[in-house]
NUSE-328932 format. One record per residue (C-alpha): residue in three letters; residue number from 1; x, y, z. Coordinates in Angstrom, 3 decimals. Layout:
! residues N
<pavo residu="ALA" num="NUM" X="X" Y="Y" Z="Z"/>
...
***
This chain:
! residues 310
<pavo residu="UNK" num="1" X="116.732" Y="106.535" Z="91.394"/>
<pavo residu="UNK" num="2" X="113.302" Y="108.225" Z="92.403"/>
<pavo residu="UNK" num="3" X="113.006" Y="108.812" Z="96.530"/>
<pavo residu="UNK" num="4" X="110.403" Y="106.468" Z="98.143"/>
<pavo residu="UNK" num="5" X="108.713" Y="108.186" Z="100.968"/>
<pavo residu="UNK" num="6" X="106.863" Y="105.852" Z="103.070"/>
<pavo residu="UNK" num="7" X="103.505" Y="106.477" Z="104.570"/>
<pavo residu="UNK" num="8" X="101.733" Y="104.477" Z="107.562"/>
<pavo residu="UNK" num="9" X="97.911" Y="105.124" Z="109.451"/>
<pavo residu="UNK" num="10" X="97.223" Y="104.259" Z="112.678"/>
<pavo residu="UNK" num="11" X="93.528" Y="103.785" Z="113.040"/>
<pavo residu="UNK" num="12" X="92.889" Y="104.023" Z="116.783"/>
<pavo residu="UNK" num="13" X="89.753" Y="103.250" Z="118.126"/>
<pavo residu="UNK" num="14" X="87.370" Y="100.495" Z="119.859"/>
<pavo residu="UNK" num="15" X="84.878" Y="101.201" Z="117.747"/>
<pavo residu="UNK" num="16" X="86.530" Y="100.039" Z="114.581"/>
<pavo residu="UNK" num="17" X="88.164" Y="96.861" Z="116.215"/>
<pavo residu="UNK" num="18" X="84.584" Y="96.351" Z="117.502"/>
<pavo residu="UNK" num="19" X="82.931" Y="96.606" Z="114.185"/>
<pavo residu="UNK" num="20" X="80.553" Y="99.199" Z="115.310"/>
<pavo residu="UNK" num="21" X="81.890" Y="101.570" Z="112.967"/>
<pavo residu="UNK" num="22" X="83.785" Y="100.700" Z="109.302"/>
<pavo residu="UNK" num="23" X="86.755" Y="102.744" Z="108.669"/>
<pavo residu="UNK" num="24" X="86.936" Y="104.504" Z="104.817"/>
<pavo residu="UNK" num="25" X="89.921" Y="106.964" Z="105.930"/>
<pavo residu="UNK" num="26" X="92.274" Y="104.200" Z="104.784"/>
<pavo residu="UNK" num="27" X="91.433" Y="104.729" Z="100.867"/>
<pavo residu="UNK" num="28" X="91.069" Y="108.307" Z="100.777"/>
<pavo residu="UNK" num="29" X="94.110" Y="109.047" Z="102.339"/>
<pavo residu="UNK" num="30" X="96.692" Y="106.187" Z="100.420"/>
<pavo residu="UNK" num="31" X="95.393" Y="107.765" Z="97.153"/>
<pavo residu="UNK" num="32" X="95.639" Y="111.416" Z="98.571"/>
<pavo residu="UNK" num="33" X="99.273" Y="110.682" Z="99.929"/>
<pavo residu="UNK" num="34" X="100.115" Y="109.205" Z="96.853"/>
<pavo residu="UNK" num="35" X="99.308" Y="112.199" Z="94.605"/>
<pavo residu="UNK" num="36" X="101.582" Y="114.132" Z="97.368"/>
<pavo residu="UNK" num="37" X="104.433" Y="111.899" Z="96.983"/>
<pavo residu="UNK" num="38" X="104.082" Y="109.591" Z="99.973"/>
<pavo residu="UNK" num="39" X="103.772" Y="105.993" Z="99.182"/>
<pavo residu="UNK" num="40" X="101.612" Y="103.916" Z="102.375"/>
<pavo residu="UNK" num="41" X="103.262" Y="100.931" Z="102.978"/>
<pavo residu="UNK" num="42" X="101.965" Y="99.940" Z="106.633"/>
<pavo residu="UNK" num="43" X="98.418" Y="100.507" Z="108.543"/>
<pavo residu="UNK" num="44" X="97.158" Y="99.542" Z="111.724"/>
<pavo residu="UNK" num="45" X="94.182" Y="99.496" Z="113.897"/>
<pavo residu="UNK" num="46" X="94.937" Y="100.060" Z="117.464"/>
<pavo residu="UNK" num="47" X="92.245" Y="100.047" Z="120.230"/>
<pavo residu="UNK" num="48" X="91.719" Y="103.139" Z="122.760"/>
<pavo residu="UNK" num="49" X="94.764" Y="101.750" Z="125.234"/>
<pavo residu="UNK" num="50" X="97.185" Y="104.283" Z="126.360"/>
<pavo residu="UNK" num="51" X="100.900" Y="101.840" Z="126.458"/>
<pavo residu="UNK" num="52" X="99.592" Y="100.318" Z="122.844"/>
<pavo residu="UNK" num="53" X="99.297" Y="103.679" Z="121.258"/>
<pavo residu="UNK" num="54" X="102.583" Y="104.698" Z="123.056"/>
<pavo residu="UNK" num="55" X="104.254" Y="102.036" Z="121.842"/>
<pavo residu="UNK" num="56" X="103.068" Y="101.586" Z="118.246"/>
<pavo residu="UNK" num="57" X="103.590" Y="105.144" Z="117.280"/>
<pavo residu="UNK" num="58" X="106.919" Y="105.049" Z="119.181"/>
<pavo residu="UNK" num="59" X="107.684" Y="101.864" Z="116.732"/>
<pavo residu="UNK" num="60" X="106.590" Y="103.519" Z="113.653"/>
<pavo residu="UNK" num="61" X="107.431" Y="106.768" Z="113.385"/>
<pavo residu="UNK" num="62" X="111.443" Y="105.405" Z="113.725"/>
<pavo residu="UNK" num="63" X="110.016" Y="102.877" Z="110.864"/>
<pavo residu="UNK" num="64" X="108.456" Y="104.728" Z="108.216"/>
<pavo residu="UNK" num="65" X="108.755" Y="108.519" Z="106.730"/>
<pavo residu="UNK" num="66" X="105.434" Y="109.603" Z="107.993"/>
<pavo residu="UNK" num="67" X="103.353" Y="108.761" Z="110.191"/>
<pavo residu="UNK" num="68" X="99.074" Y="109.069" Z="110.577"/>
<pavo residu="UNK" num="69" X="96.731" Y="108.651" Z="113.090"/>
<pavo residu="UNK" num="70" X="92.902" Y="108.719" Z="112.643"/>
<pavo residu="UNK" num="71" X="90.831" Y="109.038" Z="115.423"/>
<pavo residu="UNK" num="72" X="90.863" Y="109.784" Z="119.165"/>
<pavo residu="UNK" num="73" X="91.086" Y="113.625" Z="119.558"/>
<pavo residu="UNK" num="74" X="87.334" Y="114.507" Z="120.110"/>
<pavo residu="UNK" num="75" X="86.045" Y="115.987" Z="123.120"/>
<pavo residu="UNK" num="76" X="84.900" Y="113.338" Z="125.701"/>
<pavo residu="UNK" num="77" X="87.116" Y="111.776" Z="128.401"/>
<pavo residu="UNK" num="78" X="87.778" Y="107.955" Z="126.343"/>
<pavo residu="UNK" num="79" X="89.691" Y="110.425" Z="123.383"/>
<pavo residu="UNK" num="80" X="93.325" Y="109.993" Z="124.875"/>
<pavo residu="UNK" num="81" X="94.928" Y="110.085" Z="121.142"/>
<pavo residu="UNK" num="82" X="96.625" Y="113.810" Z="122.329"/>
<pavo residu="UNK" num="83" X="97.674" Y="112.495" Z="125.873"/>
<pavo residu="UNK" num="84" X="99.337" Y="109.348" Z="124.089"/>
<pavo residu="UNK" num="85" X="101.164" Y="111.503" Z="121.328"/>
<pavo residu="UNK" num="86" X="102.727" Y="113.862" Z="123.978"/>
<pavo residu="UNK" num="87" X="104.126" Y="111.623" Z="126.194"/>
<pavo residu="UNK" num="88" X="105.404" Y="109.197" Z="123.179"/>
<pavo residu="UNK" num="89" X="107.029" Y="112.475" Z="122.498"/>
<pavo residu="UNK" num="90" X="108.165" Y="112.769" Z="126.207"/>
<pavo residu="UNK" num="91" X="106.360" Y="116.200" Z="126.381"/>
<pavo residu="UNK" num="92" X="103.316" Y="118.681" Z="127.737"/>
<pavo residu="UNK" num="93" X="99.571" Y="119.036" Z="126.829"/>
<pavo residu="UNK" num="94" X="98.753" Y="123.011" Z="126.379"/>
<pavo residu="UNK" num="95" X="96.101" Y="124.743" Z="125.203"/>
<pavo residu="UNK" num="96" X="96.528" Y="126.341" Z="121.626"/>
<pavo residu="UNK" num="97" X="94.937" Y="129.739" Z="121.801"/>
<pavo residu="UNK" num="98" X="94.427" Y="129.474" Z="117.894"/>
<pavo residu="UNK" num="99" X="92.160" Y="126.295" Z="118.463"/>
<pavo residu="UNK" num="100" X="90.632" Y="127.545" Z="121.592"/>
<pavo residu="UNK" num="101" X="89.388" Y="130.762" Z="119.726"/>
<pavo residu="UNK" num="102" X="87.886" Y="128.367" Z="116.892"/>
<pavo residu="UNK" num="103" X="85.982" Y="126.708" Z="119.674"/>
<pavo residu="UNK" num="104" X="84.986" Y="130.014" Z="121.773"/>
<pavo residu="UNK" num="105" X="83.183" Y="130.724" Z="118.855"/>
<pavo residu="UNK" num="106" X="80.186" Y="128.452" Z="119.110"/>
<pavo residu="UNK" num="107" X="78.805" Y="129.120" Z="122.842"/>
<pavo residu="UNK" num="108" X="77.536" Y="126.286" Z="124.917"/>
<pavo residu="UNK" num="109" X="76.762" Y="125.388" Z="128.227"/>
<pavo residu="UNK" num="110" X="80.287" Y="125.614" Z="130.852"/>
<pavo residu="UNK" num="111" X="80.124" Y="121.869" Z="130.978"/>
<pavo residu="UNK" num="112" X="79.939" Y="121.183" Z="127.275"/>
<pavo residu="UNK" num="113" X="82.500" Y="123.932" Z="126.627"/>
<pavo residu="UNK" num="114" X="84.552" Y="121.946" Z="129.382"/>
<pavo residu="UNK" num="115" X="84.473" Y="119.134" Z="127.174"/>
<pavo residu="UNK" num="116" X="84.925" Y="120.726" Z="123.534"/>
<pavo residu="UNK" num="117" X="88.074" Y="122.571" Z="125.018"/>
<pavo residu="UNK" num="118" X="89.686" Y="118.931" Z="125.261"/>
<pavo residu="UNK" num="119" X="90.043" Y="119.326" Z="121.616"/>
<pavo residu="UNK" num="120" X="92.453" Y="122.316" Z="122.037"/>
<pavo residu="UNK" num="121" X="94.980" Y="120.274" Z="124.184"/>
<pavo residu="UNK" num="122" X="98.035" Y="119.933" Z="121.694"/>
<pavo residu="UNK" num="123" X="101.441" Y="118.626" Z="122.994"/>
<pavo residu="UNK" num="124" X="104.058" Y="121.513" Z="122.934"/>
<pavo residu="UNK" num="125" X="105.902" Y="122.021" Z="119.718"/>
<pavo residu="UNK" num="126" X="103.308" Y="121.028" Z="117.418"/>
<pavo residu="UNK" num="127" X="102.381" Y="122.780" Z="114.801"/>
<pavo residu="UNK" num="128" X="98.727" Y="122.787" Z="113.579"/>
<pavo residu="UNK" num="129" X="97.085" Y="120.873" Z="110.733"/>
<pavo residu="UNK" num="130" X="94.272" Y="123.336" Z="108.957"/>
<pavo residu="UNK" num="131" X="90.592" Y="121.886" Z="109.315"/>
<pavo residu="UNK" num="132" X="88.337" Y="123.899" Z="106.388"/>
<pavo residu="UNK" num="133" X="85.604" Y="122.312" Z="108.347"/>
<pavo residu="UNK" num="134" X="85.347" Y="125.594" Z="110.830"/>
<pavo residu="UNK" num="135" X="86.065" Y="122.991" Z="113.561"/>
<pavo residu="UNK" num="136" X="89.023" Y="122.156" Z="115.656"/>
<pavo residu="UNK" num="137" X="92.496" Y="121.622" Z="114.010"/>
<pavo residu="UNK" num="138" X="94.550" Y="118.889" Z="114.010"/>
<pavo residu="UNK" num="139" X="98.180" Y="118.776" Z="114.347"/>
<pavo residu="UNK" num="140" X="101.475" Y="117.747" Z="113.473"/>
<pavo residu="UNK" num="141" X="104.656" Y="116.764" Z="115.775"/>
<pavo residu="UNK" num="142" X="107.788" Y="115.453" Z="114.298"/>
<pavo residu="UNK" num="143" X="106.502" Y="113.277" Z="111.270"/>
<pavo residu="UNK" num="144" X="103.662" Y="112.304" Z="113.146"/>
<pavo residu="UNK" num="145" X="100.315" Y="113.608" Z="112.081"/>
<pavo residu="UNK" num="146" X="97.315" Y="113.862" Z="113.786"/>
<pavo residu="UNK" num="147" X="94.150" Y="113.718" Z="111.856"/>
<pavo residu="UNK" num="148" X="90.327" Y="113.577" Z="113.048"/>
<pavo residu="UNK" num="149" X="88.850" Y="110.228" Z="112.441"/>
<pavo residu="UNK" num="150" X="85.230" Y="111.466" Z="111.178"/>
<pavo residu="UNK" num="151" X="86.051" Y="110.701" Z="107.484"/>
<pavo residu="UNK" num="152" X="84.741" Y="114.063" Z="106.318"/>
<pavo residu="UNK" num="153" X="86.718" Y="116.508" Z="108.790"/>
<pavo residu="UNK" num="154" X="89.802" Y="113.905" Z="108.411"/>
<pavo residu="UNK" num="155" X="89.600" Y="114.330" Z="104.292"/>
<pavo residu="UNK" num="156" X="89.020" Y="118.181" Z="104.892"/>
<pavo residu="UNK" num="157" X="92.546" Y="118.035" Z="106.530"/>
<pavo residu="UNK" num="158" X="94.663" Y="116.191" Z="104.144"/>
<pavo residu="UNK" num="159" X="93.203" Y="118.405" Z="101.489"/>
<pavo residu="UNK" num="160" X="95.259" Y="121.111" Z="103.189"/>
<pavo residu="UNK" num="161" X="98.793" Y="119.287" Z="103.314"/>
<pavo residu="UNK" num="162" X="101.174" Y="119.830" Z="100.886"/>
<pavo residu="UNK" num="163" X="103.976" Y="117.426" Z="98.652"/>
<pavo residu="UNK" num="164" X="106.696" Y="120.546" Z="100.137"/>
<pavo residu="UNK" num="165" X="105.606" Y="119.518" Z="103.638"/>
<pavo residu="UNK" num="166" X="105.585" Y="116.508" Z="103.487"/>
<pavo residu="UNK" num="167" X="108.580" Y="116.416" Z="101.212"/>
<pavo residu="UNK" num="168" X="106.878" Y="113.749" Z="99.160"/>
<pavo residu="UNK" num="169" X="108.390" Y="111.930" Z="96.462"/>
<pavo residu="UNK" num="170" X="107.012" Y="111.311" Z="92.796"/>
<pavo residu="UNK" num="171" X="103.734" Y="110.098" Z="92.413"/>
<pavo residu="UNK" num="172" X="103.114" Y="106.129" Z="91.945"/>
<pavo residu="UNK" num="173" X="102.216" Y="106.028" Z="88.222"/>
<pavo residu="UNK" num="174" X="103.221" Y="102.401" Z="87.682"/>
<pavo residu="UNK" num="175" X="99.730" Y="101.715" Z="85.960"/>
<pavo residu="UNK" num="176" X="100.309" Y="104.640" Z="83.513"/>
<pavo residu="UNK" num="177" X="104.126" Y="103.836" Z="82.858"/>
<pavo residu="UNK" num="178" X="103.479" Y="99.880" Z="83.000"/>
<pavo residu="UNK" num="179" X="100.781" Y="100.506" Z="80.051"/>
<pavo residu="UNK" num="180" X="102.560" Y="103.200" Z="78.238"/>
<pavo residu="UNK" num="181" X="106.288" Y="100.622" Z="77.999"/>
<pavo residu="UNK" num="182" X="104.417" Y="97.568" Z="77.281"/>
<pavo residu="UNK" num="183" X="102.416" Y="98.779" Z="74.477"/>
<pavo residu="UNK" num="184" X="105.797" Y="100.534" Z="73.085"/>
<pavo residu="UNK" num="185" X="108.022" Y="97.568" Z="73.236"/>
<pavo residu="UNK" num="186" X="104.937" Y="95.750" Z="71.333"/>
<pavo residu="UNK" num="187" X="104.873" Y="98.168" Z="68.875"/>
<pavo residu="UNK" num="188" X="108.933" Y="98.606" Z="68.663"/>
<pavo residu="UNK" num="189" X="108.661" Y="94.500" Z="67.905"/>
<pavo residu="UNK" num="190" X="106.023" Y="94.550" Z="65.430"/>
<pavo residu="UNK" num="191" X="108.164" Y="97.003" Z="63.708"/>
<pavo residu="UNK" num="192" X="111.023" Y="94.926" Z="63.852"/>
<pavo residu="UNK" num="193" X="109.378" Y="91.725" Z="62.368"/>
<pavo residu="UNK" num="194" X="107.472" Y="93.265" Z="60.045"/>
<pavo residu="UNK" num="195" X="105.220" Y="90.477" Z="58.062"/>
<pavo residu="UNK" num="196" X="107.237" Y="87.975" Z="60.263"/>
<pavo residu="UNK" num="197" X="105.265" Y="88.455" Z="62.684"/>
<pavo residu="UNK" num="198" X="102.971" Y="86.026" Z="60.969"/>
<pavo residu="UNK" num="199" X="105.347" Y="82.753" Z="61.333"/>
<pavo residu="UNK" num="200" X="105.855" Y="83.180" Z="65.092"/>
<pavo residu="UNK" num="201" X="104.706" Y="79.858" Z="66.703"/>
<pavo residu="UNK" num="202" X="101.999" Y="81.749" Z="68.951"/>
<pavo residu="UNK" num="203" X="100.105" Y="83.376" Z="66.137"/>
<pavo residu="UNK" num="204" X="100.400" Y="80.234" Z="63.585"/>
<pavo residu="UNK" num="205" X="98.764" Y="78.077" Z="66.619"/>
<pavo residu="UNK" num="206" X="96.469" Y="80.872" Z="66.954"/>
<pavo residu="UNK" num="207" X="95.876" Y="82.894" Z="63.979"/>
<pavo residu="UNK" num="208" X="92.540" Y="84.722" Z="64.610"/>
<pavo residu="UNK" num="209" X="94.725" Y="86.910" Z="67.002"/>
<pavo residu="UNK" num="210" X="96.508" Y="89.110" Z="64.579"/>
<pavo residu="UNK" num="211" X="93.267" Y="88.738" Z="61.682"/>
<pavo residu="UNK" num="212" X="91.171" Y="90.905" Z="64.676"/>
<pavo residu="UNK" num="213" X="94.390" Y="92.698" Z="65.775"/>
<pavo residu="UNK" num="214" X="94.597" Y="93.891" Z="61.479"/>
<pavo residu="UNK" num="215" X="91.082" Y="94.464" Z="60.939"/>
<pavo residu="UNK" num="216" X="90.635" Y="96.618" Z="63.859"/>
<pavo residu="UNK" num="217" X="93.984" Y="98.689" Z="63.112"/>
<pavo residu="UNK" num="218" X="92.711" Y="98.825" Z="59.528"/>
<pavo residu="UNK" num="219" X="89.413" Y="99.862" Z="60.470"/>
<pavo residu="UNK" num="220" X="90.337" Y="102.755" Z="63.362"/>
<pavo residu="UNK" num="221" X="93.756" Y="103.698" Z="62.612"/>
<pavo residu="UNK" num="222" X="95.437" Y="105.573" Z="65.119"/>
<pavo residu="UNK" num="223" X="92.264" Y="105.396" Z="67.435"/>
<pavo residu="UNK" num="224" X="92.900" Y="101.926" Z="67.419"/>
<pavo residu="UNK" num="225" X="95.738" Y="102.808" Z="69.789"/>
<pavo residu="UNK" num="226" X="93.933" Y="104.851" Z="71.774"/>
<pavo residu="UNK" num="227" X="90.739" Y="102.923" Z="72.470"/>
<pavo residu="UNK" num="228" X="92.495" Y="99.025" Z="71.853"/>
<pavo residu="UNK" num="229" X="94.140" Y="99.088" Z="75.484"/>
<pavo residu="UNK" num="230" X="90.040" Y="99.231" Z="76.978"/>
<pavo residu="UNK" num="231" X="89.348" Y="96.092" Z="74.980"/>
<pavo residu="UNK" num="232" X="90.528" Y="92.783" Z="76.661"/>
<pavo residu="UNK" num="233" X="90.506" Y="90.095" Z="73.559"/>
<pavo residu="UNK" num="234" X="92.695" Y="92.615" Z="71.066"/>
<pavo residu="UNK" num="235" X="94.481" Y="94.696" Z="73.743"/>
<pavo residu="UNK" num="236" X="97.898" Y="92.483" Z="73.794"/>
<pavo residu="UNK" num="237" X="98.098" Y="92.260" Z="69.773"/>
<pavo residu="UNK" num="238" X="96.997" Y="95.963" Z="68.813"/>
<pavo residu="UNK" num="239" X="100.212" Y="97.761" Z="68.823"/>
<pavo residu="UNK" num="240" X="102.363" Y="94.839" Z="67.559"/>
<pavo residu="UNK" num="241" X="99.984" Y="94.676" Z="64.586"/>
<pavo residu="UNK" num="242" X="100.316" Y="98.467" Z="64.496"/>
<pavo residu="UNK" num="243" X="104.115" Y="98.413" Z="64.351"/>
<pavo residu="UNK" num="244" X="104.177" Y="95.544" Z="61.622"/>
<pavo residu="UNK" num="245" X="102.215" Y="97.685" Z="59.282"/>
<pavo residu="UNK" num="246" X="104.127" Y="100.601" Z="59.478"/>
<pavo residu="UNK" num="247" X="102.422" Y="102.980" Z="61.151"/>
<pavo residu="UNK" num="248" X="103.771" Y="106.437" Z="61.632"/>
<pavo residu="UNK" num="249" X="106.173" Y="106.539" Z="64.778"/>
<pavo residu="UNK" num="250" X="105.102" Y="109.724" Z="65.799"/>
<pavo residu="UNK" num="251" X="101.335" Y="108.696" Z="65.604"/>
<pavo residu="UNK" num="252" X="101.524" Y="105.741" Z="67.632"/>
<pavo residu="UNK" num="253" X="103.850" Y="107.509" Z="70.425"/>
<pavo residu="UNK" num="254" X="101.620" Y="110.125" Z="70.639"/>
<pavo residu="UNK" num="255" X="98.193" Y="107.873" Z="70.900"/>
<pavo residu="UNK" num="256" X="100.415" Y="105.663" Z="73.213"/>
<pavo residu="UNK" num="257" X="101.020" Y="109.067" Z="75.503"/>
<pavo residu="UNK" num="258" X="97.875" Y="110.369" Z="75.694"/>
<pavo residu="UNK" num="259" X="95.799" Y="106.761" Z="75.817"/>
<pavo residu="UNK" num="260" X="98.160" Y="105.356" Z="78.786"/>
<pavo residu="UNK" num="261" X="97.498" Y="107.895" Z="81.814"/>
<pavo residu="UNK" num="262" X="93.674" Y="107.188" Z="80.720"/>
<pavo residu="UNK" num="263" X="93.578" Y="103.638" Z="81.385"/>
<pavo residu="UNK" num="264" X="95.556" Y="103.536" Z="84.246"/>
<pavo residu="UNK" num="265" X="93.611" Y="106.123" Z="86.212"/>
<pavo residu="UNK" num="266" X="90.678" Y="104.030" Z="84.744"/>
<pavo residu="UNK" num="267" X="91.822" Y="100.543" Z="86.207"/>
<pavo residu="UNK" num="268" X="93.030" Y="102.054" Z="89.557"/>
<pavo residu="UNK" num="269" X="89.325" Y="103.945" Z="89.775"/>
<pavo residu="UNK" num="270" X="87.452" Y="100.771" Z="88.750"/>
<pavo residu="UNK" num="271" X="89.277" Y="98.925" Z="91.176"/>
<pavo residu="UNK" num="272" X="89.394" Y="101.266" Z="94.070"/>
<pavo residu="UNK" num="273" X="85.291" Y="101.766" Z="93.925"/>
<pavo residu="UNK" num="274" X="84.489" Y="97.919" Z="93.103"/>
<pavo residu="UNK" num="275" X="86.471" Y="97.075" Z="95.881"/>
<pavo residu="UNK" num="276" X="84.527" Y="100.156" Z="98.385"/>
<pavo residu="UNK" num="277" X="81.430" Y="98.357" Z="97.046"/>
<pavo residu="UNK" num="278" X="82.678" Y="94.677" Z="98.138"/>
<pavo residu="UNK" num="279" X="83.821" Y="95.652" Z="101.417"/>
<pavo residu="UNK" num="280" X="80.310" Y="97.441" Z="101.943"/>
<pavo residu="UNK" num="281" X="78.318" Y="94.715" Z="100.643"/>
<pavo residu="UNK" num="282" X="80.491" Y="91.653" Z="102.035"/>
<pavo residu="UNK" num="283" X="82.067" Y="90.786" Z="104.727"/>
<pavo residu="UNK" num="284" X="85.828" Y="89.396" Z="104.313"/>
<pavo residu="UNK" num="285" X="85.581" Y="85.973" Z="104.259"/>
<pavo residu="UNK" num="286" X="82.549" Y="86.651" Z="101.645"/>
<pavo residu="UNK" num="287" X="84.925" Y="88.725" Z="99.728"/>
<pavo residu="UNK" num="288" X="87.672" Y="85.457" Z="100.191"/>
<pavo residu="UNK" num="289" X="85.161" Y="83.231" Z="99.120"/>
<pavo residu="UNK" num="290" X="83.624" Y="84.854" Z="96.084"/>
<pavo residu="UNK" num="291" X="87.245" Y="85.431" Z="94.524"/>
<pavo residu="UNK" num="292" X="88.434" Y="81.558" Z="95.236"/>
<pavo residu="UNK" num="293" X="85.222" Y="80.867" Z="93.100"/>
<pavo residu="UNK" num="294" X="86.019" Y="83.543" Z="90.534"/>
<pavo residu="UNK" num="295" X="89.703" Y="82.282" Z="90.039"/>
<pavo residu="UNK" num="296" X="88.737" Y="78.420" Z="89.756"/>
<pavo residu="UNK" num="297" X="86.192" Y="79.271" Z="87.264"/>
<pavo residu="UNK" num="298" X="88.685" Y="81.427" Z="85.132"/>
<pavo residu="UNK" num="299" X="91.455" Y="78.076" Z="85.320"/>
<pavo residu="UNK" num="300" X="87.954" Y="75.901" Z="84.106"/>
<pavo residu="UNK" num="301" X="87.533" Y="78.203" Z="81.306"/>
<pavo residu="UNK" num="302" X="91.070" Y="78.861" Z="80.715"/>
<pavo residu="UNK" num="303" X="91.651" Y="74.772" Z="80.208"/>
<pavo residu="UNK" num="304" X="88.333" Y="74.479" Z="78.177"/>
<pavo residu="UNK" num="305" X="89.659" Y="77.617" Z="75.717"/>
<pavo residu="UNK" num="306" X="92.932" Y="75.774" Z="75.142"/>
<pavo residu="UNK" num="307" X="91.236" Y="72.288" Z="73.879"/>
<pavo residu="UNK" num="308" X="89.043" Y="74.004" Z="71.962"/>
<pavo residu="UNK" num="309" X="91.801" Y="75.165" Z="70.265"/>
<pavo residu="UNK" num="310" X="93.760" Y="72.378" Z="69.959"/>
***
């Protein structure tokens, strides 16, 4: 059986619990980890307190695989994200020459460089997470990562982690596999019933099912595979129809292969950017409300499809 590795963010900052500022570092990085390997399971937002930062990152880096924090390492005095990770660690701040050369490089005023040298405070025996950005890097202690929490320089440093670092896992491709077996085992009973398929209960209660399922097959052929999963009222009856009318084996396997990855990075895309629009648009109990109303009208129409067809 496949190795899980689990994957939890810590969002730390008063700004976010205030609702000044809206996190999107969530997203990006579940989908980013999940291409490495790393499944998130848990995520958190903590306010700017040193004993709850402590103490949560304490709890969940004994908890889960890997552990991320957003936020907290910039250059002004309220930024204790560093100071929190060393002692949880029970060691030293220093000063990594590496990141104080980065910052060296832009000159400023002594009292602003005071304050941008903050960001070069790293607790001892970390080892540094690249930022492409040109800025200050991040950094990693134990499995314990410590990531920017502007959503730009954050995504610029997960870009540079890798699945051997992280010794991720395999990727989550349950929509890919779930379409790719369901459509087969349709297909592998269609094949079995043959003609049959025409006295099952289900279809003699509701015929037109397998008369579109047939005259689209007939129509498209082996497209019918690939392009049938995208279309709700055939989708389900498509590759049993297929299988019933003998289609090559080695066509439909192959339409099945290369159609499934499609729709499943389809739905998961679909999903992922209807729901960034939502939570933009909406608050949550908006968001609550408008899906109550979408689920009671889909039981109304659901009951009124049924009598029809009775």
């Amino acid at each position: 059986m496949a190795k899980t590795v689990t994957g939890c963010l810590l969002i730390i900052g008063n700004e976010i619990l205030s609702g000044r500022t809206q996190d999107t570092n969530l997203a990006h990085l579940a989908l980013a980890l999940n291409e490495l390997g790393v499944r998130m399971v848990h995520a958190r937002v903590i306010p700017d307190i040193e004993e709850i930062i402590i103490d949560t990152v304490n709890e969940c880096r004994q908890t889960y695989d890997h552990v991320f924090t957003t936020g907290g390492i910039g250059p002004t005095h309220d930024d204790i994200t560093a100071d929190c990770i060393a002692k949880a660690f029970d060691t030293e701040l220093h000063m990594h020459p590496a990141i104080v050369e980065i910052i060296k490089r832009r000159e400023a005023p002594p009292e602003v460089m005071e304050s941008r040298l903050r960001m070069a405070r790293v607790p001892v025996g970390s080892a540094l997470i690249e930022n492409p950005t040109g800025g200050p890097a991040g950094f990693q202690i134990g499995n314990v990562y410590v990531l920017a929490g502007v959503p730009m320089v954050m995504q610029a440093m997960v870009s540079t982690l890798t699945k051997e670092r992280l010794d991720g896992g395999d990727p989550v491709r349950s929509r890919s596999v779930g379409a790719f077996l369901g459509d087969g085992i349709s297909f592998l009973l269609g094949q079995r019933a043959g003609p049959a398929v025409h006295r099952w209960r289900f279809f003699q209660r509701h015929p037109h099912w397998l008369t579109r399922g047939e005259a689209f097959f007939q129509r498209w052929g082996i497209w019918s595979i690939m392009t049938g999963r995208f279309i709700g009222p055939i989708r389900p009856v498509v590759p049993l129809v297929a299988g019933a009318m003998r289609m090559s084996s080695r066509q439909f396997w192959f339409a099945n292969a290369v159609s499934s990855p499609a729709w499943g990075m389809a739905y998961l895309a679909t999903m992922y950017w209807l729901g960034e629009a939502f939570r933009d648009t909406f608050d949550l109990p908006v968001i609550a409300a408008l899906l109550a109303l979408a689920t009671l009208i889909a039981l109304v129409v659901s009951v009124l499809v049924n009598q029809r067809h009775r």
